[in-house]
C-alpha positions as CSV (number, residue, x, y, z in Angstrom):
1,X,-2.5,-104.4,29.4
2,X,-2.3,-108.2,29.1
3,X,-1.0,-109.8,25.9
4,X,-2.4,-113.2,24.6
5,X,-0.2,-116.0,24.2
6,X,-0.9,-119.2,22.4
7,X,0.8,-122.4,22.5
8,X,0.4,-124.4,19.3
9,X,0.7,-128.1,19.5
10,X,1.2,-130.5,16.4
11,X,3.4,-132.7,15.0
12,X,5.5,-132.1,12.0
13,X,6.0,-134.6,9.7
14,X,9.1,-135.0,7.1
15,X,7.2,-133.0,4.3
16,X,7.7,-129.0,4.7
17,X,4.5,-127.9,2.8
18,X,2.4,-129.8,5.0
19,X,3.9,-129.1,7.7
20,X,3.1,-125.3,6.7
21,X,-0.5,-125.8,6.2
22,X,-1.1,-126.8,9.1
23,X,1.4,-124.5,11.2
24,X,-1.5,-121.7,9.1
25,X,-4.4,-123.7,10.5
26,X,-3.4,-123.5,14.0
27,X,-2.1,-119.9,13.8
28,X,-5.8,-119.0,12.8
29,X,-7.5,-120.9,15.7
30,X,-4.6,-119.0,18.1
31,X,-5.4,-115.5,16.1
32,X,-9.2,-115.8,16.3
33,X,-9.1,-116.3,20.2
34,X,-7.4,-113.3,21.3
35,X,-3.4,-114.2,20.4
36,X,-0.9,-111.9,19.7
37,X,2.0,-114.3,19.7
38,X,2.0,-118.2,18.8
39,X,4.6,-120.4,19.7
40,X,4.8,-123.9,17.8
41,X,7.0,-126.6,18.2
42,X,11.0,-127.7,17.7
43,X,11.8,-128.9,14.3
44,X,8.5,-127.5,12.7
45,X,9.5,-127.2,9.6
46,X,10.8,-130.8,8.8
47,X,10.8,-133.5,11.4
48,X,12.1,-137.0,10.3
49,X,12.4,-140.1,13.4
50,X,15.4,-141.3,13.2
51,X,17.4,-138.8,11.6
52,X,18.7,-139.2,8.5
53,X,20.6,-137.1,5.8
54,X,17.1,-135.5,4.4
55,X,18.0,-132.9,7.3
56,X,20.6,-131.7,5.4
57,X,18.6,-131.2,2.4
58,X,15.8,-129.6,4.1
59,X,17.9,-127.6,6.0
60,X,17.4,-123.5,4.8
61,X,18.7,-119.6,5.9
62,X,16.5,-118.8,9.1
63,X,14.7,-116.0,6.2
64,X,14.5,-118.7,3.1
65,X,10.9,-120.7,2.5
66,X,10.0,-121.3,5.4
67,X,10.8,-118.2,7.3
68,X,9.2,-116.5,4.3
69,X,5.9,-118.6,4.8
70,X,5.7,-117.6,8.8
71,X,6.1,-114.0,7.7
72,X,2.9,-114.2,5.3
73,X,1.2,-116.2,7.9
74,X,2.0,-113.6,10.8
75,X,1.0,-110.2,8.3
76,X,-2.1,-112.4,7.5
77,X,-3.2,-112.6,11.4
78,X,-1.7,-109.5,12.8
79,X,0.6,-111.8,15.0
80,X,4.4,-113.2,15.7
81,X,5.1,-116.6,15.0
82,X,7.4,-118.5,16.9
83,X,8.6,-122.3,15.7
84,X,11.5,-124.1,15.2
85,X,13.1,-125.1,11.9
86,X,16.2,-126.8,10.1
87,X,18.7,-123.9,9.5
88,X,21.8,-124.9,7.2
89,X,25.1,-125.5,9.2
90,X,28.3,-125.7,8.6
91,X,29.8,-129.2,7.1
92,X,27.1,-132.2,6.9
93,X,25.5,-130.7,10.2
94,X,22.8,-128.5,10.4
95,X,21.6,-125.9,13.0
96,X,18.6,-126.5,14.9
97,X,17.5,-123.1,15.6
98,X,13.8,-121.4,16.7
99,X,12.8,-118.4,15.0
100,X,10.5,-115.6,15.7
101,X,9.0,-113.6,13.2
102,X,6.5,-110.8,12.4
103,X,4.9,-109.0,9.4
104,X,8.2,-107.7,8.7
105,X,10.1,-110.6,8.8
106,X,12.8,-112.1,11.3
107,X,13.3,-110.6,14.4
108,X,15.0,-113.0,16.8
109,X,16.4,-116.4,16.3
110,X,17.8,-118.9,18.7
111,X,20.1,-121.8,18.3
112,X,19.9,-124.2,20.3
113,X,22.6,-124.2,22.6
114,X,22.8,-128.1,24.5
115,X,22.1,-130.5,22.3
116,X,20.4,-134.0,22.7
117,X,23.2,-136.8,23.7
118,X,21.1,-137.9,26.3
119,X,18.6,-140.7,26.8
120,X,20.4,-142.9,24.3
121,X,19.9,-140.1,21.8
122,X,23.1,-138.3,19.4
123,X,21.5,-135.0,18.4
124,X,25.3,-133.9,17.9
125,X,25.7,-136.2,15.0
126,X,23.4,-134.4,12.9
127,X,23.6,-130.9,14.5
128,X,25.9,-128.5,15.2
129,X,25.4,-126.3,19.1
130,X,25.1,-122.7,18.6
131,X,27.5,-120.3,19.2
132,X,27.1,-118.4,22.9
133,X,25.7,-115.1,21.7
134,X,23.5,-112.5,23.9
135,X,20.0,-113.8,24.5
136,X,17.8,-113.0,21.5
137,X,14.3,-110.9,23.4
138,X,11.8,-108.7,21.2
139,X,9.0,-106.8,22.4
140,X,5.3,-106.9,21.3
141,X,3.1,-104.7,22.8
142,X,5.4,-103.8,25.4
143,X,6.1,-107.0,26.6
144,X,9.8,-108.8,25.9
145,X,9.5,-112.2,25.1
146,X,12.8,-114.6,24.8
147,X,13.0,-118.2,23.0
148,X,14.8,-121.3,23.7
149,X,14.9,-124.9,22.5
150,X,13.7,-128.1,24.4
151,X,16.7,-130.1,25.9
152,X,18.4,-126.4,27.2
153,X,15.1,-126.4,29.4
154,X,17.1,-128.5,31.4
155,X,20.2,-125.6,31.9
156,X,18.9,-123.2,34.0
157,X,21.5,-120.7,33.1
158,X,20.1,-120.2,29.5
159,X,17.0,-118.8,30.7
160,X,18.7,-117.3,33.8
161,X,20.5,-115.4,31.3
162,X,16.8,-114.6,29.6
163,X,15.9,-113.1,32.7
164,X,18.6,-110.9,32.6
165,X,18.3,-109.7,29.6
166,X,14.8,-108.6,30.6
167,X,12.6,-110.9,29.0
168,X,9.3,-111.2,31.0
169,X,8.0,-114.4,28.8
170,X,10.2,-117.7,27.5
171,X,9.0,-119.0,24.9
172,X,10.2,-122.6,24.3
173,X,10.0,-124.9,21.1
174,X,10.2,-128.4,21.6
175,X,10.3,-132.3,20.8
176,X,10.5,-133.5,24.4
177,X,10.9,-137.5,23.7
178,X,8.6,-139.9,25.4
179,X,10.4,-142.3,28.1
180,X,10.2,-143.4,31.4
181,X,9.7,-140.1,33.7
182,X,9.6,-137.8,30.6
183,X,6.1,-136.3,31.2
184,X,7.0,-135.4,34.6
185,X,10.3,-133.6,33.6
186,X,8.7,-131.3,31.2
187,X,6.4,-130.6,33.8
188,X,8.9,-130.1,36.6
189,X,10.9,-128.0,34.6
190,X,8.4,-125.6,32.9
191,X,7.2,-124.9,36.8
192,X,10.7,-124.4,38.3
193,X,12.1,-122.0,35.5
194,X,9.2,-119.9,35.7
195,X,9.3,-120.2,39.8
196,X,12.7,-119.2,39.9
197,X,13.1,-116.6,37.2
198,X,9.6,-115.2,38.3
199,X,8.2,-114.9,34.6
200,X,5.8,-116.8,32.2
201,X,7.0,-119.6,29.9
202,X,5.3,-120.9,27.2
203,X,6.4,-124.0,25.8
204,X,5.0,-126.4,22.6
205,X,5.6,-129.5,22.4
206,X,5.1,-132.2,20.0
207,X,2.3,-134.7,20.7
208,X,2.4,-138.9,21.7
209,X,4.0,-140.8,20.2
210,X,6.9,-138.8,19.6
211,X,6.6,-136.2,22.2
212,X,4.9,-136.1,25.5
213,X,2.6,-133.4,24.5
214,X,1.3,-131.3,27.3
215,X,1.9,-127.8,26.0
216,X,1.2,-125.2,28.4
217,X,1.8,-121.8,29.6
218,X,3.2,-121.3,33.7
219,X,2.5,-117.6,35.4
220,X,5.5,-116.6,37.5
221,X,4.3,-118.1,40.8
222,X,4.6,-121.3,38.9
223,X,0.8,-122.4,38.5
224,X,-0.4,-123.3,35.0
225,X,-2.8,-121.2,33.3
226,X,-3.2,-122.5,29.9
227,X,-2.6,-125.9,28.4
228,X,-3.1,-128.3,25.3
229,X,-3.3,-132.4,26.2
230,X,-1.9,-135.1,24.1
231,X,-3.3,-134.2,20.8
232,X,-2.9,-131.3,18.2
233,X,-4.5,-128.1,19.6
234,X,-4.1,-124.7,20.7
235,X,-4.8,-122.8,24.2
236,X,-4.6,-119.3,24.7
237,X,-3.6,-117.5,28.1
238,X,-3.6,-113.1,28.8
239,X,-0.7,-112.8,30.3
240,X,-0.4,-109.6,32.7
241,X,3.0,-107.7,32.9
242,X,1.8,-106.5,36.5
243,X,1.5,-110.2,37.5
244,X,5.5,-110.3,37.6
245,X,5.9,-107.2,39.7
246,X,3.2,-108.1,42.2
247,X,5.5,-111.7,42.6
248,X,8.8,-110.0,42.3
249,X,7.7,-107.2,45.3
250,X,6.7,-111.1,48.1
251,X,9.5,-113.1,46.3
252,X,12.2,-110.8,45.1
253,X,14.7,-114.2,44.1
254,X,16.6,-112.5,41.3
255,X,17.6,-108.8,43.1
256,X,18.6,-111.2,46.0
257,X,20.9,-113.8,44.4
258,X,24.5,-113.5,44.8
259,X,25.6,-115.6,41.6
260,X,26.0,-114.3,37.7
261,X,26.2,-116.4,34.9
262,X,29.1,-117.2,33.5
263,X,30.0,-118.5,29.7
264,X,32.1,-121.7,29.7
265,X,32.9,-121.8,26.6
C-alpha cells in the first residue's frame, strides 16, 4: 500500500508564531490531499539572514514550544510532521537539528552533521555539528522513513548510512542558498542519492530569494514525481514500497558494493 508524502515549501521568517501558522496552513493543504507525512523546511522554526545572536535566544529542547506545536498540528491532521528547528546547544552555539513528530510527540530527530563553511558562508560560528549517532528512521504505515539536513546532501555517506539502516524514504529539510550553479546542485544531488541508494527522497526547501526553491520528491530510479516551483506550496506524491524492490531486483547497487561506511570522527 502506497503512502502519501508531501513536501511543504515556505519560508520562515525571524518570528516563531508566524512561522507556526503557517507551517498549520500548509500541513492542512498536504493532509487534505492524501498526506500521511509532511516534510517542511531547515530552520522552520526561526530563520534570521545573516545570523545573529537571536538564534540563541530562539533556540529550544527538540519537545519545548515548538515541538509541542507540531505535535498538536500532527494529532489535528492524523499525520507526522517533519521540519527543522533551533535546538539549544552547548556554549553560545546552538544545534541545528530536524525533527519528526507525531500525535504522540517526538519520535526521531537529526542534527545536522556537516555544517555550512562553504560558499563564503560560517554556519560553524553560530552552530555546533552533531554528534555521530545511529541514523534516526521511524516507520509509518509500514514504511521507514529517515531525515537529514541540507548541506550533508552533499555527503553521500550520511544517507548511505540511511540506507543501511533500512530506511526506504529520506526525508531532507533545507535552506539550499541561491548562487551561481545552486539550482542545479540540489537537483543533481536529490537525483544521484536516490539513484544510488535506490529509495525515495523528499526534500523542502526554502523559496527565492533565500533559497532556490524547487522542492520535490525523486522515486528510486531517480525520476521526479512530485514538485513545488519557486513559491510557497505543497505537492503530494504515493509512494509505493514495491517500487524499490522492483529497482533493487534490475539494479541491485547496494547488495553489490564492496565498501562500508566508516565514522571519522
Amino acid at each position: 500500500m502506497s503512502v502519501a508524502v508531501a513536501v511543504a515549501q515556505f519560508a520562515p521568517a525571524a518570528d516563531t508564531d508566524r512561522n507556526i501558522g503557517e507551517i498549520g496552513d500548509l500541513v492542512a493543504v498536504a493532509a487534505e490531499r492524501g498526506a500521511r507525512v509532511v516534510v517542511l523546511p531547515e530552520y522552520s522554526s526561526y530563520f534570521i539572514d545573516p545570523f545573529d545572536a537571536t538564534l540563541r535566544d530562539q533556540a529550544q529542547p527538540v519537545d519545548g514550544p515548538f515541538g509541542a506545536a507540531l505535535r498538536d498540528l500532527a494529532a489535528a491532521h492524523g499525520v507526522t510532521v517533519v521540519a527543522g528547528l533551533l535546538e539549544e546547544g552547548n556554549g553560545d552555539r546552538v544545534r541545528n537539528t530536524v525533527v519528526a513528530v507525531d500525535e504522540t510527540g517526538l519520535v526521531a530527530a537529526y542534527r545536522k552533521l556537516h555544517l555550512y563553511d562553504a560558499f563564503g558562508q560560517r554556519e560553524s560560528d553560530w552552530v555546533e555539528p552533531g554528534e555521530i549517532v545511529d541514523p534516526p528512521v521511524f516507520s509509518v504505515d509500514g514504511m521507514r522513513f529517515g531525515i537529514m539536513t541540507c548541506y550533508d546532501l552533499r555527503f553521500p555517506e550520511v544517507t548511505r548510512l540511511l540506507a543501511d539502516a533500512g530506511a526506504e524514504v529520506v526525508l531532507v529539510a533545507a535552506e539550499w542558498v541561491r548562487g551561481p550553479m545552486k539550482e542545479a546542485h540540489w537537483r543533481t544531488l536529490l537525483h544521484a542519492r536516490a539513484i544510488e541508494n535506490t529509495f525515495f527522497v523528499a526534500a523542502a526547501d526554502h523559496p527565492p530569494p533565500r533559497g532556490v526553491g524547487q522542492s520535490m520528491v525523486v522515486d528510486p530510479q531517480g525520476a521526479e514525481i512530485a514538485a513545488v516551483g519557486t513559491g510557497t506550496g505543497v505537492a503530494v506524491a504515493h509512494l509505493d514500497p514495491e517500487a524499490i524492490t522492483r529497482v533493487r531486483r534490475v539494479n541491485p547497487a547496494l547488495a553489490l558494493r564492496r565498501f562500508a561506511v566508516v565514522p571519522r570522527g
